[in-house]
C-alpha positions in Angstrom: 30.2 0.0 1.7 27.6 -2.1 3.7 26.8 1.0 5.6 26.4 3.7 2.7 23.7 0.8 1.2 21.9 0.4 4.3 21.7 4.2 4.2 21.0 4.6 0.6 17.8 1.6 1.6 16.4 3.8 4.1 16.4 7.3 2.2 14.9 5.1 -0.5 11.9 4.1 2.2 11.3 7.1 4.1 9.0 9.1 3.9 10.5 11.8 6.0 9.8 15.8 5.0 13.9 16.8 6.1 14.9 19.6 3.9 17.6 18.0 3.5 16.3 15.3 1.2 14.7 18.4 -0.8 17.7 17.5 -3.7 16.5 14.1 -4.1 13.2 15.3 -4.3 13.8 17.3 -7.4 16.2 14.3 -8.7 13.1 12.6 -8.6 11.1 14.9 -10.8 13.6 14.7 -13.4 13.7 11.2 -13.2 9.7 10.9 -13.6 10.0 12.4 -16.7 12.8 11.0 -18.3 10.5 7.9 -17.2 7.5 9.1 -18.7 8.9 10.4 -22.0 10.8 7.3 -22.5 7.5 4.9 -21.9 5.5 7.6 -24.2 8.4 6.8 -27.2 7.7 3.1 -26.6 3.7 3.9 -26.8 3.8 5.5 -29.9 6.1 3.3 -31.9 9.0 5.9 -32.1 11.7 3.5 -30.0 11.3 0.0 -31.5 10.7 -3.2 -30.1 12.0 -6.5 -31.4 10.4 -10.3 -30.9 11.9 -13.2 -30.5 11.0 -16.3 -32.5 9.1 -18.3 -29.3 6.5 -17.1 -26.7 8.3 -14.2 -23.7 7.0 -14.0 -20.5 7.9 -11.3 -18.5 8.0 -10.9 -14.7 9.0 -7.5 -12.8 8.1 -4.6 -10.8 7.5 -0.7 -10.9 9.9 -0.6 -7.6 13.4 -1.3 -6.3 13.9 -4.0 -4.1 12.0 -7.4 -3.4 8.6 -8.5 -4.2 9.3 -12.0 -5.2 10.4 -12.1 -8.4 12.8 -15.0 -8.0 10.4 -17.8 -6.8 7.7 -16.6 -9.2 10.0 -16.9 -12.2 11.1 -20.2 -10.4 7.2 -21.3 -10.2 6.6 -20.4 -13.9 8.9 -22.7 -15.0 7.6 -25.5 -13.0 4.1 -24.7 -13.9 5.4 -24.1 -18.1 7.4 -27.8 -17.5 4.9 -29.7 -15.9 2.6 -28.4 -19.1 4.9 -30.0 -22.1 6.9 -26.6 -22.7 10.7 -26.1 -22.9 11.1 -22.9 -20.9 14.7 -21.0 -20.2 15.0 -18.0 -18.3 16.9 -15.5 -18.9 18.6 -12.6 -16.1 20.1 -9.8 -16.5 22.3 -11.3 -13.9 22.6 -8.4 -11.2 25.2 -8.2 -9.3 27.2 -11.2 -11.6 31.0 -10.7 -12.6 30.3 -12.3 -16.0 30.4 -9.9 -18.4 30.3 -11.6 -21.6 27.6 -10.7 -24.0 26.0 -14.2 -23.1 26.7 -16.3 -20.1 25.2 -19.5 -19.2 24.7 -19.9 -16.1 23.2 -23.7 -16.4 22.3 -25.8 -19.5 19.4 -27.1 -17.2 21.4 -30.3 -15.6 24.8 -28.1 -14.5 25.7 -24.9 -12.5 28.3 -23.7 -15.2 29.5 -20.8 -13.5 30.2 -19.9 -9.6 27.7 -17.8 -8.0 29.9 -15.1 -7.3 30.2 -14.6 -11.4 26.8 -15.4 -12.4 24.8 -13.6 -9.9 23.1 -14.6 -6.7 19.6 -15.0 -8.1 20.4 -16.6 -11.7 22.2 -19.1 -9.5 19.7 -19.7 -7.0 16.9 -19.8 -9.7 19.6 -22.3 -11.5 20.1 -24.7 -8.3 15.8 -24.5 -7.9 15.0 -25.5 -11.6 15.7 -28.8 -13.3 16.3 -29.2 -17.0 15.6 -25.6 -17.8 18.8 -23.8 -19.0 19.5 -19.9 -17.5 21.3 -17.7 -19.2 22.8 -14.2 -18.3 23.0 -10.7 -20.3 22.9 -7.4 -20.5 20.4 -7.4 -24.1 17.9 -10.1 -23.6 17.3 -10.1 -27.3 20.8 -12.0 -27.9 20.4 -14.5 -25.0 16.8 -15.1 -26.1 18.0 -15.7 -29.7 21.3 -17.8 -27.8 18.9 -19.8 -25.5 16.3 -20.8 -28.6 18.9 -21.5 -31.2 21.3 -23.2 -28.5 18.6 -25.2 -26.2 15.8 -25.1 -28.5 13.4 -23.3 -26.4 9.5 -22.9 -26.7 9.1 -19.7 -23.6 11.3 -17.8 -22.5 11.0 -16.3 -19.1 12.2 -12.7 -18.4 13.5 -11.8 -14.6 13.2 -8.4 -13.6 12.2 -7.0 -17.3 8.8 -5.3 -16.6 11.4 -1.8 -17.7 12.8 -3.5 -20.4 10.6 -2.4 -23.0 12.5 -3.2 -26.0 11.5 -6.7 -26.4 8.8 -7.7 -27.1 6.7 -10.1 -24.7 3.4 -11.9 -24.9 3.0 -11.6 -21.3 3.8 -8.7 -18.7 3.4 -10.2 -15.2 3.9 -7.4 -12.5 4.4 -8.0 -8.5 3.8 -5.7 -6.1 4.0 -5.5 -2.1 1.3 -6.2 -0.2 2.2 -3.4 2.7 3.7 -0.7 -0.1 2.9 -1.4 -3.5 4.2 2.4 -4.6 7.1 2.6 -1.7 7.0 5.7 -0.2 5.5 6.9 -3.8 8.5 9.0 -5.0 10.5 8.0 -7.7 14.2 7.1 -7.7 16.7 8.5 -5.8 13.8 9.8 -3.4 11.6 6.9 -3.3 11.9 3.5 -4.9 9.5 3.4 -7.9 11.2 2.9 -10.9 8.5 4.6 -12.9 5.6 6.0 -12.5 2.3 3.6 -11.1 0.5 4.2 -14.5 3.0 2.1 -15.9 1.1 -0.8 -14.4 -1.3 -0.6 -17.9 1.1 -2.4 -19.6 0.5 -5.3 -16.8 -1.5 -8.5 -18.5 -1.3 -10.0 -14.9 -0.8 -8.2 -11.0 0.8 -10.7 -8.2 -0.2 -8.7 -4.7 2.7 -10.6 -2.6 4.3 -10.2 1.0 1.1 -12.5 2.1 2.6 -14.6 5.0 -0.3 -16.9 5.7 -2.2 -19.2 3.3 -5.9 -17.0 3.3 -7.2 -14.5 0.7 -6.8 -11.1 2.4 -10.0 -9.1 3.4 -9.1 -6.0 1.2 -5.8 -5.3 -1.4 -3.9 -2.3 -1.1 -5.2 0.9 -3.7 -3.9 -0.3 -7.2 -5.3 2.2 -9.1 -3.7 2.8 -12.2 -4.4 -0.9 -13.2 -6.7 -1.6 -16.3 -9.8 -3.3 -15.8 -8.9 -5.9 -18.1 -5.6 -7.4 -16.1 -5.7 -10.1 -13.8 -4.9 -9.9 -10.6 -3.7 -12.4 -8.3 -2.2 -12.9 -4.8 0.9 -14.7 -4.3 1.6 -16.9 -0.7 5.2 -16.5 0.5 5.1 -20.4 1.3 7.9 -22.3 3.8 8.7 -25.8 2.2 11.9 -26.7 3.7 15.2 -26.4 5.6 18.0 -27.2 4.4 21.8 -28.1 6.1 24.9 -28.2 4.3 23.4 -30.2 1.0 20.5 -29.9 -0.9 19.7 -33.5 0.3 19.9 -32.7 3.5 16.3 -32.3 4.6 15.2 -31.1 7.8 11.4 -30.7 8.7 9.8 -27.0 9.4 8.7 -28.3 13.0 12.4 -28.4 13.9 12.6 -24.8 14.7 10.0 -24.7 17.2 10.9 -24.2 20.8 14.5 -23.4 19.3 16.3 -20.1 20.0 17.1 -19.0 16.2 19.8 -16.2 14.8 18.9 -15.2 11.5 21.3 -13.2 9.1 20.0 -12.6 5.2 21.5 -9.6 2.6 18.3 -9.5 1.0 16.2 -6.1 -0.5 13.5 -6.3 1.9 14.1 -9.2 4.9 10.9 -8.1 6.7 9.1 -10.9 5.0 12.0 -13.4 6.0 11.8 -12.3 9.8 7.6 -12.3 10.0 7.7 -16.0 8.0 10.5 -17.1 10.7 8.1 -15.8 13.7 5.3 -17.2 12.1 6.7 -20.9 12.1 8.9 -20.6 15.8 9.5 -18.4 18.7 10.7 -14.7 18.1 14.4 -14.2 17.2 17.5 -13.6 19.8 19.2 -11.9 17.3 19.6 -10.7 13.7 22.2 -9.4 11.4 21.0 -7.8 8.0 23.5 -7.8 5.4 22.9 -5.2 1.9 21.1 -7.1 -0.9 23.7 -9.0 -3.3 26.3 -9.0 -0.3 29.4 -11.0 -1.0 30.1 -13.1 2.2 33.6 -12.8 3.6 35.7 -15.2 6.3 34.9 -11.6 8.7 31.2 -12.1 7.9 31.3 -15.8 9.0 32.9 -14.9 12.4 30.8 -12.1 13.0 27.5 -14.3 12.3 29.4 -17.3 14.5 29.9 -14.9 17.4 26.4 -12.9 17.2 25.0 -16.3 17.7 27.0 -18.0 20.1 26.6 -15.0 22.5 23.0 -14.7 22.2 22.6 -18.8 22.8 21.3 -19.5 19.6 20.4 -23.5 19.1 19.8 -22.8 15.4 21.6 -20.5 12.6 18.9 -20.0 9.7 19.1 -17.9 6.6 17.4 -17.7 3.3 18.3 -20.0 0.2 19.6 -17.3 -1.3 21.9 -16.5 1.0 22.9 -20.2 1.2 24.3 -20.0 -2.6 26.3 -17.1 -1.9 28.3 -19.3 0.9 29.3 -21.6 -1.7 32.9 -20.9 -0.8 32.3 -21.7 3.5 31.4 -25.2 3.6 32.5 -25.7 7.0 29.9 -22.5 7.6 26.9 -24.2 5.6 27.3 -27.1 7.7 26.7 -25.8 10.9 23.4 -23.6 9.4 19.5 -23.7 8.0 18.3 -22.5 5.1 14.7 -21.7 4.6 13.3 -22.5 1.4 10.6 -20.3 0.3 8.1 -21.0 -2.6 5.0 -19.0 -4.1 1.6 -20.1 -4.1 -0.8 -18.6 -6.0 -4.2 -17.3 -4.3 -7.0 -17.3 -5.1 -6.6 -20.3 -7.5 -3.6 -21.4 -8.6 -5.3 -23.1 -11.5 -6.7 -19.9 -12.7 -3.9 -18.3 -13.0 -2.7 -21.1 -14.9 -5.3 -21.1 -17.1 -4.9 -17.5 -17.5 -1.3 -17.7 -18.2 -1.4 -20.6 -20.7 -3.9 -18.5 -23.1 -1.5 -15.8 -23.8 0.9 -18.1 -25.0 -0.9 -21.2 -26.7 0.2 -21.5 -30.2 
């Protein structure tokens, strides 16, 4: 299963001319359409949207795979907490065995449900945020009406919803990649754009992330197909901390210099993992890349053990997200890093603020 993932991850990136991905192709097509037709019925009033009684911000993309979504739904909450709101955020929960209709994942003090159930990233974003409640669900019109009736919430926060047209949001914040905002600009199953790039009018605010190093790029990729009334933004992939076995225990960035480090991560894109890791130490002596949303097994653990201990490694790191998932391996988490990464917003954090808190003043 791991391998026929990996492959599906590469067709989805390449940008090969093989006749053999000539099916896909027309897949594609068909897809673009269905795309198109369905954001046309939203346009024009003919599928209906619904609103929630309290302010929705949503966050998402226009492709498969990572841009950041987690730590920028994680930073909105900060930044709507630290302003006097009561924010919860609510996931579709990807990946999640819970299949109720509504499933809390944290009433904003407690992890209520194990990761493996709720979902690696609702957990993570649970573990990250304090006192803001996250709740899990297929139709984000019943958890938002759960999580305002239940927690008496003021915003709601949407992960991964920029496609989920069907409620209604006072906000649309889209991220994109800095190296391929469009992918290889196909649609799905031949590419990895959910729809197609005009959808990016419907975008109040663009995040350009996949910056590594805290400066304003030179030039941004083409985003045409942007209004000229959205914001745009750039968003700094930014190391904070390691972590051991706890969340308490703390270990400085500096440790990993001079240190020979394995890395494993199951992430959608770990190419922004590996350049931050190069960035703050020496290369890498070796790394495993598990599928996005892996579930970790006792033959994972001894693989990782063994890939490290015969390349000499002095440190095991991986991302946070990967560190929920090993909930279960204690003994494992003990003996590795985690890398904590958080987004900063470029050029001006407080702009974006600003511009974020006038779409939803009351």
């Amino acid at each position: 299963m791991p391998e026929i993932r990996h492959t599906i991850s590469r067709i989805l990136q390449s940008e090969s001319t093989s006749p053999w991905l000539f099916p896909l192709l027309l897949i594609s097509f068909l897809y673009r359409g269905f795309a198109g037709v369905r954001n046309l019925l939203y346009d024009v009033g003919i599928f209906k949207v619904r609103k929630l009684a309290c302010k929705v911000i949503s966050v998402g993309n226009i492709t498969v795979g990572g841009t950041g979504k987690t730590p920028m739904v994680i930073l909105l909450a900060d930044i709507l907490r630290g302003k006097g709101y009561r924010p919860a955020i609510l996931s579709r929960g990807y990946g999640g065995k819970k299949k109720r209709r509504v499933n809390i994942v944290s009433d904003g003090k407690n992890l209520l449900i194990h990761p493996a159930k709720a979902g690696d990233e609702p957990a993570l974003i649970a573990k990250s945020v304090v006192s803001v409640p996250v709740v899990t669900g297929k139709k984000r019109y019943l958890t938002g009406k759960f999580a305002i009736e239940h927690f008496g919430v003021d915003v709601l926060i949407l992960d991964d919803a920029f496609q989920h047209r069907s409620l209604f949001r006072d906000v649309d914040i889209a991220l994109l990649d800095y190296k391929k905002p469009f992918g290889n600009g196909f649609m799905i199953p031949r590419g990895e754009l959910r729809e197609p790039r005009n959808g990016l009018r419907r975008a109040d605010i663009v995040i350009v992330t996949g910056t590594e190093k805290k400066e304003v790029r030179d030039g941004r990729p083409d985003l045409g197909g942007i209004p000229s009334g959205s914001h745009i933004f750039e968003a700094y992939r930014k190391p904070v901390a390691l972590f051991g076995g706890s969340p308490i225990d703390v270990h400085p960035l500096e440790c990993l210099h001079g240190k020979k480090i394995f890395a494993f991560a199951g992430i959608a894109k770990p190419d922004s993992f590996l350049r931050t890791i190069e960035f703050l130490g020496d290369p890498l002596v070796g790394f495993i890349d598990f599928p996005d949303h892996h579930v970790y097994t006792q033959e994972d653990v001894i693989k990782i053990r063994t890939a490290a201990a015969e390349s000499s490694a002095q440190i095991i790191l991986t991302t946070e997200k990967d560190g929920i998932k090993l909930i279960d391996f204690p003994d494992f988490l003990r003996e590795i890093y985690q890398l904590r990464i958080e987004m900063e917003i470029l050029p001006s954090q407080e702009r974006f603020e600003d511009v974020l808190l006038e779409r939803i003043r009351i």
